[in-house]
C-alpha positions as CSV (number, residue, x, y, z in Angstrom):
1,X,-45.1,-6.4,-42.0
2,X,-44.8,-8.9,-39.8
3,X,-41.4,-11.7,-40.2
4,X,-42.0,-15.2,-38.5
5,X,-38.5,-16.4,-37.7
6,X,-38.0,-20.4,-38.3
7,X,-37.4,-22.5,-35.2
8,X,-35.0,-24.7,-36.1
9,X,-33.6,-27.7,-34.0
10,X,-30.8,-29.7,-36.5
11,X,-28.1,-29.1,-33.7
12,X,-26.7,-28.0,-30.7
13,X,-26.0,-24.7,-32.8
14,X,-28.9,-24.1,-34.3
15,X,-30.4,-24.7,-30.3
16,X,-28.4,-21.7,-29.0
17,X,-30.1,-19.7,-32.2
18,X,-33.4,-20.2,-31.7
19,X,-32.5,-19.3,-27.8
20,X,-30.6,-16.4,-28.9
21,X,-33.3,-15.1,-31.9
22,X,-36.7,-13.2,-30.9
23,X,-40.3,-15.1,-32.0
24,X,-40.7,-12.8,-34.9
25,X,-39.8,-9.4,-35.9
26,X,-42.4,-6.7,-36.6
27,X,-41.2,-4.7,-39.2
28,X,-42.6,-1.0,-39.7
29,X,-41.3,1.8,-41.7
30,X,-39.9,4.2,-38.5
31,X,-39.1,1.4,-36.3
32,X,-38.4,-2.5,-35.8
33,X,-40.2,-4.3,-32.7
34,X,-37.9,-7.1,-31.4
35,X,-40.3,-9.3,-28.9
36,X,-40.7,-6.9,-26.2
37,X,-38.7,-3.7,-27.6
38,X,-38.8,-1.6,-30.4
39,X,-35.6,-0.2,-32.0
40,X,-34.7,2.2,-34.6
41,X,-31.3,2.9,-36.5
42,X,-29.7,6.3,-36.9
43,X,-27.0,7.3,-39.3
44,X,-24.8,10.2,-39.6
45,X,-24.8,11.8,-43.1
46,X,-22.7,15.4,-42.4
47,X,-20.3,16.4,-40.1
48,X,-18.7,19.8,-39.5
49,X,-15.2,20.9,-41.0
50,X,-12.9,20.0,-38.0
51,X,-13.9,17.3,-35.6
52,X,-12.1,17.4,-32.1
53,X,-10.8,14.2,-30.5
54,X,-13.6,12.2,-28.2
55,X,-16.8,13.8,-29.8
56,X,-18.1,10.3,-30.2
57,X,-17.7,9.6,-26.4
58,X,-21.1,11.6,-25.6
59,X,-23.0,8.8,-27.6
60,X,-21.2,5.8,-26.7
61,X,-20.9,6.7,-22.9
62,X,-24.9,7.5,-23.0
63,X,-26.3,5.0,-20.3
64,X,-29.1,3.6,-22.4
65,X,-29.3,0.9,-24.5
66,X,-27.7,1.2,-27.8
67,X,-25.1,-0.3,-30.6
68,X,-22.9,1.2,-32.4
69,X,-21.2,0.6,-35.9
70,X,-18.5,2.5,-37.4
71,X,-17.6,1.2,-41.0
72,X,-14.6,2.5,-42.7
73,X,-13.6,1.6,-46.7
74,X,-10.4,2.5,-47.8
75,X,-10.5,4.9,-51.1
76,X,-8.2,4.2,-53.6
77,X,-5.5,7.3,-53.6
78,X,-5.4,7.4,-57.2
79,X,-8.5,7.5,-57.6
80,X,-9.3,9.5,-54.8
81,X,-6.9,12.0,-56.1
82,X,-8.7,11.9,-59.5
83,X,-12.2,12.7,-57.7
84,X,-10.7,15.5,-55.9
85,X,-9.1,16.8,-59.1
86,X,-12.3,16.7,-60.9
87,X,-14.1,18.8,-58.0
88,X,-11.3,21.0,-57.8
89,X,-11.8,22.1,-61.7
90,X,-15.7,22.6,-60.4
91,X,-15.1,25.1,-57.9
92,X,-12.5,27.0,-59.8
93,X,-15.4,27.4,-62.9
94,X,-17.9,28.4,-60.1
95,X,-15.3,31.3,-58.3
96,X,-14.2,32.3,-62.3
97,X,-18.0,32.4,-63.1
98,X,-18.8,35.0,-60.6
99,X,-15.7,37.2,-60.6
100,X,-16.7,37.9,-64.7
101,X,-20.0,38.6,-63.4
102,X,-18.6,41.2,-60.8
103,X,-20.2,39.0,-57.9
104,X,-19.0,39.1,-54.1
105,X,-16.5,36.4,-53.3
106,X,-18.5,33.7,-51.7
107,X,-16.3,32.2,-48.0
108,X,-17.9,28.9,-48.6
109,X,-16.6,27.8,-52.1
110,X,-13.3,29.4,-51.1
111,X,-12.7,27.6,-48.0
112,X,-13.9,24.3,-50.0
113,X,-11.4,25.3,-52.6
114,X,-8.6,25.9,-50.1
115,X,-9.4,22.4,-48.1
116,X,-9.4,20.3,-51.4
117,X,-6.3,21.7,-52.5
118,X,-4.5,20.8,-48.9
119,X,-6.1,17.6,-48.6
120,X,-4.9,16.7,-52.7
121,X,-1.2,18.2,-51.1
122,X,-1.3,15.6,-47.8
123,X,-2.4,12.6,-50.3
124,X,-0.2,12.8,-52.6
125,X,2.6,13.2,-49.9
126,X,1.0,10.2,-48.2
127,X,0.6,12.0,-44.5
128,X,-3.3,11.4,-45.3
129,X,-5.6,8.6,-46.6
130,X,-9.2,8.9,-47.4
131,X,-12.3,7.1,-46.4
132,X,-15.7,6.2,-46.8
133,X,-16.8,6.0,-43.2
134,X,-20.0,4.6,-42.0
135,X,-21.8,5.3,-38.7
136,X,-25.2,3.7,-37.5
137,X,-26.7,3.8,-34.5
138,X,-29.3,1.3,-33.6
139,X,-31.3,2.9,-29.6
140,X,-33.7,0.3,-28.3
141,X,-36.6,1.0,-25.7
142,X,-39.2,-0.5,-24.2
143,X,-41.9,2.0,-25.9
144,X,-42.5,3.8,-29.3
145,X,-42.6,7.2,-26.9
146,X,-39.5,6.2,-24.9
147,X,-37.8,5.6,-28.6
148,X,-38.7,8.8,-30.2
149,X,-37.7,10.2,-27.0
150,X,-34.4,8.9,-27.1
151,X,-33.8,9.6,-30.7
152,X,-34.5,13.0,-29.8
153,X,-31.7,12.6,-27.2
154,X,-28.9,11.7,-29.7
155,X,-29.6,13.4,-32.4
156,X,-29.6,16.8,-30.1
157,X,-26.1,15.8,-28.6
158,X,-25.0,15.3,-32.1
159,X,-26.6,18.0,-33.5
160,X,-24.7,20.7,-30.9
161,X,-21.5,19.2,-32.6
162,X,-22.8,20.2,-36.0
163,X,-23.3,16.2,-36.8
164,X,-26.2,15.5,-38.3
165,X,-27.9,12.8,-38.2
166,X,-31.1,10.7,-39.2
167,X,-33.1,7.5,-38.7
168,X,-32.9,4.8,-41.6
169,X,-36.4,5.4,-42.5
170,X,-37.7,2.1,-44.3
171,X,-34.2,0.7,-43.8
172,X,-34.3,-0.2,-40.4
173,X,-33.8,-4.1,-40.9
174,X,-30.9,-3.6,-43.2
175,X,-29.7,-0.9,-40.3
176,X,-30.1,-3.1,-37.1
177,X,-28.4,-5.9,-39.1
178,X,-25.5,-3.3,-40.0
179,X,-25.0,-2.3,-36.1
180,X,-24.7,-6.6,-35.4
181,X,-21.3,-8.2,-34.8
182,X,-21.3,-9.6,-37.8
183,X,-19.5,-6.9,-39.9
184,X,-22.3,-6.4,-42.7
185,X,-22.5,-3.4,-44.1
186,X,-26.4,-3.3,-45.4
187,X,-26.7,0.4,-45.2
188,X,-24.2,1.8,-47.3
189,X,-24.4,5.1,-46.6
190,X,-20.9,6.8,-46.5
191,X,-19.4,10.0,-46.0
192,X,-16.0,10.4,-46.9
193,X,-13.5,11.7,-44.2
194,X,-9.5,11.8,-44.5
195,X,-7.4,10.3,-41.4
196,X,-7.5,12.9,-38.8
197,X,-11.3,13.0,-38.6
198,X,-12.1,9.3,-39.5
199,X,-9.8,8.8,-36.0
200,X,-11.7,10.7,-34.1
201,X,-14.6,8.1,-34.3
202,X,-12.2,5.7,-32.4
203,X,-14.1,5.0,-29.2
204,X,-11.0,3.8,-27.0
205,X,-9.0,7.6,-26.0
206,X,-8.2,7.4,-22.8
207,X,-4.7,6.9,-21.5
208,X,-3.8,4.2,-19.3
209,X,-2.4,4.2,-15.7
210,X,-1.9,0.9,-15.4
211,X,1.6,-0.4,-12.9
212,X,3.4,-2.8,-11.5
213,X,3.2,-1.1,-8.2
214,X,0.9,1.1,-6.2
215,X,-2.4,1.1,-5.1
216,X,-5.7,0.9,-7.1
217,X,-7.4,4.1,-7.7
218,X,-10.2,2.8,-9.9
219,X,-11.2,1.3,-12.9
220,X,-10.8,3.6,-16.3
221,X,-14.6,4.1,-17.4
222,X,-13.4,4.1,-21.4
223,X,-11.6,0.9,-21.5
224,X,-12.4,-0.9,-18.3
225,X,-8.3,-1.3,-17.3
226,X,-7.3,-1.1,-13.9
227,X,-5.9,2.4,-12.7
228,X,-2.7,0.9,-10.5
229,X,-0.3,3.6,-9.4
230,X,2.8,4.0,-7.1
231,X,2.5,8.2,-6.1
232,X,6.0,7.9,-4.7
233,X,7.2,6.7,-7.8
234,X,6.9,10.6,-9.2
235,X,8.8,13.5,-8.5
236,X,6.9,14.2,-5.1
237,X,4.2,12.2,-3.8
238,X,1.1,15.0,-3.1
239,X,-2.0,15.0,-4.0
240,X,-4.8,17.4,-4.4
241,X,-8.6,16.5,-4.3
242,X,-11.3,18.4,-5.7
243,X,-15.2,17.6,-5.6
244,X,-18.5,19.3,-4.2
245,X,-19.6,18.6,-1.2
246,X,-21.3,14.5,-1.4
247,X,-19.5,13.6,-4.8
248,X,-16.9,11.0,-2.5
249,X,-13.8,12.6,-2.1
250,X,-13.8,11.4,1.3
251,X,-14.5,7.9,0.4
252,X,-12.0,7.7,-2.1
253,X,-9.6,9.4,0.1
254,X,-10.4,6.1,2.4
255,X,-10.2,3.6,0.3
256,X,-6.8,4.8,-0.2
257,X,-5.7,4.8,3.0
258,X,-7.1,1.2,3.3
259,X,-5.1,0.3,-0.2
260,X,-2.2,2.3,1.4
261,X,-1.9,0.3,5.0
262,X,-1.7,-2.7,3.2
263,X,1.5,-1.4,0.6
264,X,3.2,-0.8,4.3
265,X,2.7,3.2,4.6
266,X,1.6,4.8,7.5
267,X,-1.2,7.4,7.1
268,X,-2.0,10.5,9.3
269,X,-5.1,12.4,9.0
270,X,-6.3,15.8,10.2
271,X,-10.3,14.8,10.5
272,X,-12.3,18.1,10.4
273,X,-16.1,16.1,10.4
274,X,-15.4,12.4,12.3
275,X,-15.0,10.6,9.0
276,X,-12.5,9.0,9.4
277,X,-13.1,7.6,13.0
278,X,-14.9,4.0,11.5
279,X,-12.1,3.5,9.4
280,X,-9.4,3.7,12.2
281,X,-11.3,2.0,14.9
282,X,-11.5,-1.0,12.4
283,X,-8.3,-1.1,11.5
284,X,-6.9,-0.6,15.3
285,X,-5.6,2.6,14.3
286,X,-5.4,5.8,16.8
287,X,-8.1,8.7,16.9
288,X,-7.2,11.7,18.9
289,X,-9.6,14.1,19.4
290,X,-8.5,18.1,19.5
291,X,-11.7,19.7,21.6
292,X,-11.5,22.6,24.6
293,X,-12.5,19.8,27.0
294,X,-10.5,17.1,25.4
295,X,-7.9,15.3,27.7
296,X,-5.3,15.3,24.1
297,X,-3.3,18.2,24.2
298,X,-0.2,19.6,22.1
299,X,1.7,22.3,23.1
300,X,2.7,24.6,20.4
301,X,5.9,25.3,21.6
302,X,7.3,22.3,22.1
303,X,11.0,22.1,20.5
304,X,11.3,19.6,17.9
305,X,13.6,16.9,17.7
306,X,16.7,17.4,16.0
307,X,16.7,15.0,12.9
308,X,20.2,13.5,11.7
309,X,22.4,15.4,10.1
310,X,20.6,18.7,10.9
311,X,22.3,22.0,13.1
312,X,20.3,22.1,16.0
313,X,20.5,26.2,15.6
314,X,18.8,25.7,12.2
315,X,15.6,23.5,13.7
316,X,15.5,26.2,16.7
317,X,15.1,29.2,14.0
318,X,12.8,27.8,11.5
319,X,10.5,26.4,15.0
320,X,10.3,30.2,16.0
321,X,9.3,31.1,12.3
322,X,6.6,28.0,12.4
323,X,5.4,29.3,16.0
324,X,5.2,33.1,15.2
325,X,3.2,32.4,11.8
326,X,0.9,30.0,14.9
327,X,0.7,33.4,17.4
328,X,-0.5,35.8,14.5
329,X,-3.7,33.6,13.6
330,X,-4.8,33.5,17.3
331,X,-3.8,37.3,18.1
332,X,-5.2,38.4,14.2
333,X,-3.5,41.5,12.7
334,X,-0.3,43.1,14.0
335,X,1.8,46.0,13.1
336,X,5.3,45.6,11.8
337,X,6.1,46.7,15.4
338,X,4.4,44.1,17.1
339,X,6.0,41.6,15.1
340,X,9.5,42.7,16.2
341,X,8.1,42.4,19.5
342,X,6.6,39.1,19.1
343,X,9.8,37.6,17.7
344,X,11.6,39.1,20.8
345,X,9.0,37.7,23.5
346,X,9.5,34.2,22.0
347,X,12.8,34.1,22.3
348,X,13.0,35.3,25.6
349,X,10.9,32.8,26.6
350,X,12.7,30.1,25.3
351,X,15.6,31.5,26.8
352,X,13.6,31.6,30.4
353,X,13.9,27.4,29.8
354,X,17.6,27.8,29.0
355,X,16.7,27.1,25.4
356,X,18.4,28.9,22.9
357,X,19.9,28.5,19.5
358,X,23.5,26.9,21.0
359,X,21.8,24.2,22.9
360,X,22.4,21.0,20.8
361,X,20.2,19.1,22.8
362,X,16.3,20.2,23.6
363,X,14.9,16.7,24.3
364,X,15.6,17.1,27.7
365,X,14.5,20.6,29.0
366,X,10.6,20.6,29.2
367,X,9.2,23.0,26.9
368,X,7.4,26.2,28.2
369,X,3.7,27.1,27.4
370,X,1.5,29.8,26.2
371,X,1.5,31.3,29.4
372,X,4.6,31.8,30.1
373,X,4.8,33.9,26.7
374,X,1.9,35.5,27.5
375,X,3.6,36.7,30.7
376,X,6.7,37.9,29.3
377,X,4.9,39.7,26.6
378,X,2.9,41.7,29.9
379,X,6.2,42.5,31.1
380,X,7.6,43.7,27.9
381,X,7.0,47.3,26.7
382,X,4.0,48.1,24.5
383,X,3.4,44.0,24.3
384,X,0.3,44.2,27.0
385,X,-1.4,44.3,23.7
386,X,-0.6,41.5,22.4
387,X,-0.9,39.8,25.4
388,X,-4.4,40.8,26.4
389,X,-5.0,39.3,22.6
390,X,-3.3,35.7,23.8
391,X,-5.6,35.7,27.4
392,X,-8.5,33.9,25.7
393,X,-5.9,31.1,24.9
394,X,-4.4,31.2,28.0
395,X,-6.7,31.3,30.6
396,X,-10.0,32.3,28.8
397,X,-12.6,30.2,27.3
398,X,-10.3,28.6,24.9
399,X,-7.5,27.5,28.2
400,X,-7.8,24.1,27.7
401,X,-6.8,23.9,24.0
402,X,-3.1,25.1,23.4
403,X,-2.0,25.7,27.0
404,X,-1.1,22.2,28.2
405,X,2.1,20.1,27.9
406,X,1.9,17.5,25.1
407,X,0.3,13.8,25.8
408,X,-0.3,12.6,22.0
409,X,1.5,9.3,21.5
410,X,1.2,8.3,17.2
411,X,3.0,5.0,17.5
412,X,0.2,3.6,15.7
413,X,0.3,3.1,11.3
414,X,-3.0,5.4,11.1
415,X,-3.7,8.0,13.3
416,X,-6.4,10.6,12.9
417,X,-6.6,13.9,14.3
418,X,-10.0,14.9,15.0
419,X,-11.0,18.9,15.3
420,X,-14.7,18.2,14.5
421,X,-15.7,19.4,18.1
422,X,-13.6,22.4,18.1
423,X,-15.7,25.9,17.1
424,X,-15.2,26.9,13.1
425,X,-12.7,30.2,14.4
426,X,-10.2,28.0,16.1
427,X,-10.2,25.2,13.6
428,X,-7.6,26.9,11.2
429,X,-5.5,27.2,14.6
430,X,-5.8,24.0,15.5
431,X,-5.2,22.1,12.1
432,X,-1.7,24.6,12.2
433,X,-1.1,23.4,15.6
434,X,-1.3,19.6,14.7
435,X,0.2,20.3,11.6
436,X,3.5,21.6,13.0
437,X,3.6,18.9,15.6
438,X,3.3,16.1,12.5
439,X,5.8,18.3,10.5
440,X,8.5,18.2,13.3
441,X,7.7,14.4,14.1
442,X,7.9,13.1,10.2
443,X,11.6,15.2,10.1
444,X,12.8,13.4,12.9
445,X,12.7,10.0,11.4
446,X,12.4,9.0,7.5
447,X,9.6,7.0,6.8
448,X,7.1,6.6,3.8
449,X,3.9,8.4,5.4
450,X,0.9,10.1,3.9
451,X,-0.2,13.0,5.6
452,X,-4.0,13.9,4.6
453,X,-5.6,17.3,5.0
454,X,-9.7,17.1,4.5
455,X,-11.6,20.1,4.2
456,X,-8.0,22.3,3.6
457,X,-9.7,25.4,2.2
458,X,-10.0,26.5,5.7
459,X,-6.4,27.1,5.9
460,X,-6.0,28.4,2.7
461,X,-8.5,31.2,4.3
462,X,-5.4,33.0,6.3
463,X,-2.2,34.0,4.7
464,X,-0.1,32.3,7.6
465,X,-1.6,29.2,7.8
466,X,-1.6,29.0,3.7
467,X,1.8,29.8,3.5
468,X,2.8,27.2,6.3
469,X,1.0,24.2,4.3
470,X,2.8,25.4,1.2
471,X,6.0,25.1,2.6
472,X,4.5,21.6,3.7
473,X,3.8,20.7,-0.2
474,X,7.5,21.7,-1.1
475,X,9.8,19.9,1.6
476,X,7.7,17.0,1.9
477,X,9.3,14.9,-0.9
478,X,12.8,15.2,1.2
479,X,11.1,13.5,3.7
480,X,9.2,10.1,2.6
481,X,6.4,12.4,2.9
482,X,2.6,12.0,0.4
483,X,0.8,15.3,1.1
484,X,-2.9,15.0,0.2
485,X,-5.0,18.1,0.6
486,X,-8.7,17.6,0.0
487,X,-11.5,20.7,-0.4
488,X,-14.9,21.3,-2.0
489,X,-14.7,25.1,-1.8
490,X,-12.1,25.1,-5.2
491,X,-13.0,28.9,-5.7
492,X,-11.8,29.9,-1.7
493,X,-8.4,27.2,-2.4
494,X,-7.6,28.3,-5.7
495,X,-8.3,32.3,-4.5
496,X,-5.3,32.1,-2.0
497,X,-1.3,33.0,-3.2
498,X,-0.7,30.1,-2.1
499,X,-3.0,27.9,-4.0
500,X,-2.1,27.4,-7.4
501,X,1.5,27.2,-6.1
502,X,0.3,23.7,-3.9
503,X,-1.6,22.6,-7.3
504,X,1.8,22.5,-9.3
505,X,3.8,20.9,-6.3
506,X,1.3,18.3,-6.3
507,X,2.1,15.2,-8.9
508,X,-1.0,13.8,-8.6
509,X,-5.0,15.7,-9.0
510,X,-8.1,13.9,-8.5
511,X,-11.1,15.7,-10.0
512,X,-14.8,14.1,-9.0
513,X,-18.0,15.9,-9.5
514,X,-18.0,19.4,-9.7
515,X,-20.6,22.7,-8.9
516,X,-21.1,24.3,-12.2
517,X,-19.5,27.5,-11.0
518,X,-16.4,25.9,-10.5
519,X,-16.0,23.9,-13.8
520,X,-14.4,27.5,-15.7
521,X,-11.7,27.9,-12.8
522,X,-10.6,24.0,-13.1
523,X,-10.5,24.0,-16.9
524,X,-8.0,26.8,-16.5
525,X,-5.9,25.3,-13.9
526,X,-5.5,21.8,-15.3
527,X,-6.1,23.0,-19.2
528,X,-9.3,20.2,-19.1
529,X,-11.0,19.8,-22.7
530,X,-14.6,20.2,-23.7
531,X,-14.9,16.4,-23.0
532,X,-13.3,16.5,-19.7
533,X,-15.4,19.3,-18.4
534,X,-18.5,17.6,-19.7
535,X,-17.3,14.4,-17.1
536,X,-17.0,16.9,-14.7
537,X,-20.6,17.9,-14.7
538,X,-22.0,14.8,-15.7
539,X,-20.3,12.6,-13.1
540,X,-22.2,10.6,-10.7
541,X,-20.9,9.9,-6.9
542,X,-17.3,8.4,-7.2
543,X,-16.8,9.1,-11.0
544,X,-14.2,11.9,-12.3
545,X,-11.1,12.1,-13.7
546,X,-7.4,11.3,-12.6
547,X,-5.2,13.2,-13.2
548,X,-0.8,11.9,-13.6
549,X,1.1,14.6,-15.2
550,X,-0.2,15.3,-19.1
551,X,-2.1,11.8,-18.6
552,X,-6.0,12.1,-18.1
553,X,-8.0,9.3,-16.7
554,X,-11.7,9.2,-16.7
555,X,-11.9,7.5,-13.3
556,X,-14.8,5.1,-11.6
557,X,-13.8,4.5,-8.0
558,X,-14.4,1.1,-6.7
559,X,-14.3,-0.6,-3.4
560,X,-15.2,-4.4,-2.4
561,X,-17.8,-5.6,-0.4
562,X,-15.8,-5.4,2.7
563,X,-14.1,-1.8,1.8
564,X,-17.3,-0.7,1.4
565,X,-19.2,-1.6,4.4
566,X,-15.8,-0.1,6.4
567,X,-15.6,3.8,4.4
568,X,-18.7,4.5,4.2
569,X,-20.5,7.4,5.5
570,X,-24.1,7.2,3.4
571,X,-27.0,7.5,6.9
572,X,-28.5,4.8,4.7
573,X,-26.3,2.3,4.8
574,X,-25.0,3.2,8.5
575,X,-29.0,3.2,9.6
576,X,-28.8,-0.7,8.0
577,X,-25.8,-1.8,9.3
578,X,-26.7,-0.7,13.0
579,X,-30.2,-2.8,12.5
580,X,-28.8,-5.5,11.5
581,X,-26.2,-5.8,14.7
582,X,-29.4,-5.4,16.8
583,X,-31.2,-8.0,15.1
């Protein structure tokens, strides 16, 4: 059947009408065409005995084209109450039927009997309500194929919910006009649900993160709101950041910084691939390369400065702890006797300086170096051991890396470490070594700063190094100090002693696309629901969730025109941009 629509032209209203309204409607019994699309309306007719909070958002966050209508009638209580009494009576007669017959108990009419009774108990106590509740579904597509397809697509997702649904066969005028804004109901097809499952339908769940102050994270993907939020405004300011590897951790991580600079906070970074070197060299902040051949060098044993307030004999002994967890990375294993030893040599070395635990005042006495440890460890008995071990750092292949007096100046608001040219063995070494040299330098004067560690499973690899960036994650907060750590490898991070411990010193978790293997160990860690997990392995690049405490954000990461061209890392976009200045 085919319904030519009237062209009217009495008034400016009736203009925008005719604009608005299709030629004519084609009208056949599994499907409407509109124009150039055809569309069909679904409705649901049974749903399981408990519904969980957010089933609907699989449907409504589906990217194709659809509408949705969810009508919901008040019933009467009295009369309500009167229906379930009379079903009530029913059930009893069928359970009393078959126990005189000597049947088996049947489950089903007993757990119907049972969840009558307590929904009669919560209505007349009025901590329930009943409804008849409505939902259509009108999918459009460009094809009849591409329609039945899609149909097929919702009513599967529904259908692994135990929500059944079909299409308004013969009924799909009345059912496309029922899913228009205009609030008429021409279906009338109801099922009746009490308040706790007739809620769930309610499309809008997510929390919002919304503030006065802070930086914006994103936009929240179920309402559209703006995700504003001040870290230092919690009880610490870390972060963690979880993702696979091309899912935009980085970039997020950038367009924070950007966001960050701006708010007044200065930003150090320990750079593991050269990510981070565009965003500093456009904002005139400081890259400082860590390589073997690199003229930027820090020397491990450099004495700290002595903040405010602080004994000088306390800095001394926790900068021998800070340098001995440093030694046993680069020497590897040692016995319980070789530690003794180790402790001794550093000492002594110190002492070689005239720098011991009494001095109040280290900044002016120059520092020794490796090799002057190395060489009292040789002359030490049974530490030619350990000192052979040190040689390659000393005056081996790796010389040029920790055996030089330090030349880093980090003035600068943003300043990026950069260890993407150093081999994988020494980079856990070398993110320790920078680490303690930004530890010492952010205690020596309060400041806000964030410090940001990319690519952190590497540390979380070696029980030293792990336990030194947990330490990090707890004093931080004393100090004015954001600690971000960032990984893809969630299995090797969360593996560690150390990991889980960083996770719940961390106020703040960022969760973007994840590898299906890791989905079971995050919805452990951060108790994610079936919905969350689904975001988690549906996400595209920059989507995910947000996570504040017991508030979850579904999270869509957003820069601007200019933020975008400045982060970015995609060879695509880089391959364009370098055209275009050539041009």
């Amino acid at each position: 059947m085919k319904i030519e629509i009237p062209q009217p032209f009495n008034s400016k209203e009736e203009d925008v009408k005719n604009v608005i309204a299709p030629a004519a409607l084609e009208v056949n019994p599994n499907y409407l065409r509109l124009g150039d699309i055809v569309s069909k309306t679904l409705f649901v007719f049974t749903y399981p005995r408990y519904l969980s909070t957010g089933w609907f958002d699989s449907i409504i966050n589906l990217p194709n084209l659809l509408d949705v209508s969810v009508f919901v009638h008040p019933v009467d209580t009295t009369t309500a109450l009167k229906q379930l009494r009379k079903k009530v009576t029913q059930i009893e007669s069928q359970l009393s039927e078959r126990d005189d017959k000597g049947l088996v108990r049947d489950p089903v009419l007993e757990t119907a009997y049972q969840d009558i009774e307590n929904l009669r108990d919560q209505l007349q106590q009025a901590q329930e309500k009943l409804f008849n509740v409505g939902v259509y579904v009108t999918i459009y597509a460009k094809t009849v194929d591409e329609l039945n397809k899609l149909e097929e697509q919702v009513i599967s997702i529904l259908d692994s919910q135990m929500v059944y649904a079909k299409p308004a066969i013969f009924q799909h005028i009345e059912g496309f006009i029922s899913t228009m804004p205009t609030g008429q109901d021409k279906l009338a097809i109801y099922t009746p649900l009490n308040t706790n499952p007739a809620s769930s339908l309610f499309p809008f769940v997510s929390t919002d993160l919304t503030s006065d102050t802070g930086v914006l994270y994103g936009i929240n993907r179920f309402n559209n709101s703006l995700v504003i939020f001040d870290r230092f405004s919690l009880e610490n300011a870390n972060q963690v950041v979880f993702a696979k590897a091309g899912a935009g951790k980085s970039y997020a991580t950038k367009l924070e910084i950007l966001r960050s600079l701006m708010m007044g906070i200065d930003i150090m970074v320990i750079d593991p691939e050269n990510e981070y070197q565009r965003l500093a060299e456009a904002v005139g902040g400081s890259v400082l390369k860590i390589s073997l051949t690199s003229k930027t060098s820090i020397n491990p044993l450099d004495i700290p400065i002595v903040p405010k307030g602080e004994d000088p004999a306390d800095v001394f002994k926790s900068h021998i702890l800070n340098l001995a967890g440093l030694l046993k990375l680069m020497v590897g294993q040692i016995t319980p006797e070789e530690d003794a030893l180790l402790d001794r040599a550093i000492t002594e070395t110190y002492a070689s300086r005239g720098i011991t635990a009494d001095v109040e005042d280290f900044s002016k006495i120059e520092p020794p170096l490796l090799e002057d440890l190395q060489t009292v460890l040789e002359n030490i008995e049974g530490g030619q051991s350990l000192a052979s071990r040190l040689y390659k750092f000393t005056k081996g292949t790796y010389a040029g890396f920790a055996n030089k007096p330090t030349n880093v100046d980090i003035k600068n608001r943003l300043v990026v470490f950069s260890i993407r040219d150093l081999e994988e063995e020494l980079r856990p070494i070398a993110v320790y070594i920078v680490l303690n040299f930004v530890w010492n330098l952010i205690r020596s004067e309060l400041k806000k700063r964030i410090l940001i560690i990319d690519e952190a499973w590497w540390m979380m690899k070696y029980p030293d190094s792990a336990s030194f960036l947990f330490s990090l994650a707890k004093r931080c907060r004393k100090y004015y100090l954001g600690l971000t750590t960032i990984t893809q490898n969630v299995e090797d991070f969360l593996n560690s002693q150390y990991g889980q411990p960083i996770i719940t010193n961390s106020s703040l978790q960022l969760l973007l696309k994840q590898a299906p293997s890791a989905i079971g160990v995050l919805e452990k860690t951060f108790s994610l629901s079936e919905i969350e997990k689904g975001l988690l392995s549906q996400a595209d690049v920059g989507e995910g969730l947000f996570l504040v405490g017991l508030k979850h954000v579904a999270l869509k990461i957003v820069a601007s025109y200019f933020e975008d061209k400045t982060i970015t890392t995609n060879p695509e976009q880089l391959l364009e941009m370098e055209q275009e200045k050539s041009s």
